[in-house]
N, C-alpha and C positions, 0 to 999 in steps of 0.2 A: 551778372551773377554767374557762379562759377558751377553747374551741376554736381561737381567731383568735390567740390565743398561741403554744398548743403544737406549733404547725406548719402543713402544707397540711390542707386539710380531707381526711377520711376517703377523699372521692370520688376523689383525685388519682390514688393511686394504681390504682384500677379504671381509669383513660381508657387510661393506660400500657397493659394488660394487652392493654385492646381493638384498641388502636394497632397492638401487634405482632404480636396475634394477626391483626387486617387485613393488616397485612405479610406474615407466613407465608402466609396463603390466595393473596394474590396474586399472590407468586414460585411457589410453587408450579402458580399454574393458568401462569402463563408458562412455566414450566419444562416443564411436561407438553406445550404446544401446540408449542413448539420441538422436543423430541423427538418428538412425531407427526408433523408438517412433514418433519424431517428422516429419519426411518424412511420415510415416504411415498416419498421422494422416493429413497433407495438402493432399494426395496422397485420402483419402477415403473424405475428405472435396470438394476436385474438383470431383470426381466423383457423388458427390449429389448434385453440383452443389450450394455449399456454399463457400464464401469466403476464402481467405486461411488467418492464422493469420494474416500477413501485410492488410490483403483487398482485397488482388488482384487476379486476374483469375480466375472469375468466371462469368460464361457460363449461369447461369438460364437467361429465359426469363421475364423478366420486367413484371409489371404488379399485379394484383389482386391476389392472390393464389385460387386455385381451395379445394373444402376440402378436408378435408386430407385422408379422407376414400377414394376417387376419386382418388388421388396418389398413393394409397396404391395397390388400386384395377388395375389402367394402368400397374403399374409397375409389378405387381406378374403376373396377368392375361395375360399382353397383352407384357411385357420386354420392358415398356415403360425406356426413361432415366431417368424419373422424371422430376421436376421442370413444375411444372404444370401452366398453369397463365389460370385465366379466361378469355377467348373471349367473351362470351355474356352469362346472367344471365337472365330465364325472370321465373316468377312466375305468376300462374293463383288461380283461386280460388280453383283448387285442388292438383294443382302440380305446381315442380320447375325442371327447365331442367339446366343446365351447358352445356355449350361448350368450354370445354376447349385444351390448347395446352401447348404441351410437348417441353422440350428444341432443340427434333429434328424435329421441326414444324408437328407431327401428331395431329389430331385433336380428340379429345372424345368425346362422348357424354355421361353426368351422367342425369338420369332423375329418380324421385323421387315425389311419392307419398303421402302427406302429411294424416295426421292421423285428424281425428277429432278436439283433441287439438290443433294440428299444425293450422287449418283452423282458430280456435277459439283462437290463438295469443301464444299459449304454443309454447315451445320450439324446435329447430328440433329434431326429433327422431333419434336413431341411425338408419344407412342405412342395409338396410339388403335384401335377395335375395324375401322379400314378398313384400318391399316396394322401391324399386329401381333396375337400370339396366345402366349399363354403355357399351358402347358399341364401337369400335374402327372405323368402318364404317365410317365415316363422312367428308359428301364436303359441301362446300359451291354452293349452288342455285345459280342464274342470277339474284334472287330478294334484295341480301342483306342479305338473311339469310343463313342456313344449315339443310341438309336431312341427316338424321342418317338412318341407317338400319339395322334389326334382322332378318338375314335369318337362315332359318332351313329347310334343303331340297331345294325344290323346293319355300316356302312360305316365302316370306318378308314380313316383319309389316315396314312402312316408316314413319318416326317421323320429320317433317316438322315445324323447328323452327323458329322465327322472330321476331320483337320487337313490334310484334300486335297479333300475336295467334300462339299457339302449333295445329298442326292439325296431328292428328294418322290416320293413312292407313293401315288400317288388311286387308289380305291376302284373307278375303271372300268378300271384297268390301265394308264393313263398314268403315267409316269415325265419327271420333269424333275429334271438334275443340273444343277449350280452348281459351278464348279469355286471353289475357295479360292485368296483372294490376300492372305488377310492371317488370323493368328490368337495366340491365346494363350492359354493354353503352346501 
C-alpha cells in the first residue's frame, strides 16, 4: 500500500497537536500577565486609597483634600496612609494652618507662612522648610479647637488653633496671637 495514497502522512497530524498545544501556552501566559497587570494596579489603587476600576473599596476619608505637599510630606515624614481630608482650614492675615486627617484618623498639623504677595492676593507659594511646618503632634482642645506641638529637647512651641485665632506659645514664654479671617468649617 502506497502512503502517498492513503492520505496526509502520519506526521500531519502530530504538527496540529503541537500547533495548539503552542496556542494554549500562549493565551494562557497572556491571560495570567493581564490579570497580574490588572490585580497590580486595583491592589496599589486601594492602597492610596483610590477607587478600584468598578468603584468600589475604597477607604479614603470623605471630605476636603488637604494639599498635596501636606500628603506628600505625612506620608514620607511621618508613614502616614495618605488620604488626607481637611478638618479645619483657618487663614489670618499672615498665615494658614490646616488640620488635617489621614485615613487612619491621625491628625496634622500644616501651617504655613504666607509671603508678601501671598498677603497681597498673589498666589500660594510652593511650601518649603523656610515657609511652613507640618507636624504630627496634634489633639483636639476642650474648646473646639487643636493644640499642635514642636518639641526639641526639653522646649515645645504650642500652636493653638480655632475658628477665631492662631495663638503660638515659644518655649521662652512669648505668645503671639493671629486673629482669623477666614476658615473652614
Amino acid at each position: 500500500m502506497d502512503a502517498g495514497k492513503a492520505g496526509a502522512p502520519r506526521w500531519a497530524g502530530g504538527r496540529a497537536v503541537v500547533a495548539v498545544r503552542l496556542a494554549v501556552v500562549f493565551l494562557t501566559v497572556i491571560g495570567s500577565s493581564v490579570g497580574y497587570v490588572l490585580g497590580s494596579r486595583v491592589r496599589d489603587a486601594r492602597s492610596a486609597g483610590r477607587t478600584t476600576p468598578d468603584g468600589s473599596d475604597t477607604d479614603t476619608p470623605t471630605g476636603k483634600p488637604c494639599p498635596r505637599a501636606t500628603e506628600q510630606d505625612a506620608v514620607r515624614r511621618f508613614k502616614s496612609q495618605g488620604g488626607l481630608v481637611q478638618v479645619l482650614y483657618v487663614k489670618t492675615d499672615a498665615s494658614e494652618v490646616w488640620i488635617c486627617r489621614d485615613r487612619l484618623e491621625n491628625l496634622f498639623y500644616q501651617g504655613h507662612v504666607m509671603s508678601q504677595a501671598e498677603r497681597g492676593g498673589g498666589p500660594r507659594e510652593p511650601f518649603t522648610d523656610n515657609n511652613s511646618l507640618i507636624l504630627q503632634t496634634v489633639n483636639p482642645d476642650d474648646k473646639g479647637g487643636y493644640v499642635a506641638e514642636n518639641s526639641s529637647g526639653t522646649r515645645t512651641t504650642r500652636y493653638r488653633v480655632s475658628t477665631t485665632r492662631l495663638r503660638i506659645e515659644y518655649p521662652d514664654g512669648r505668645v503671639e496671637t493671629q486673629d482669623v479671617v477666614q476658615h473652614d468649617p
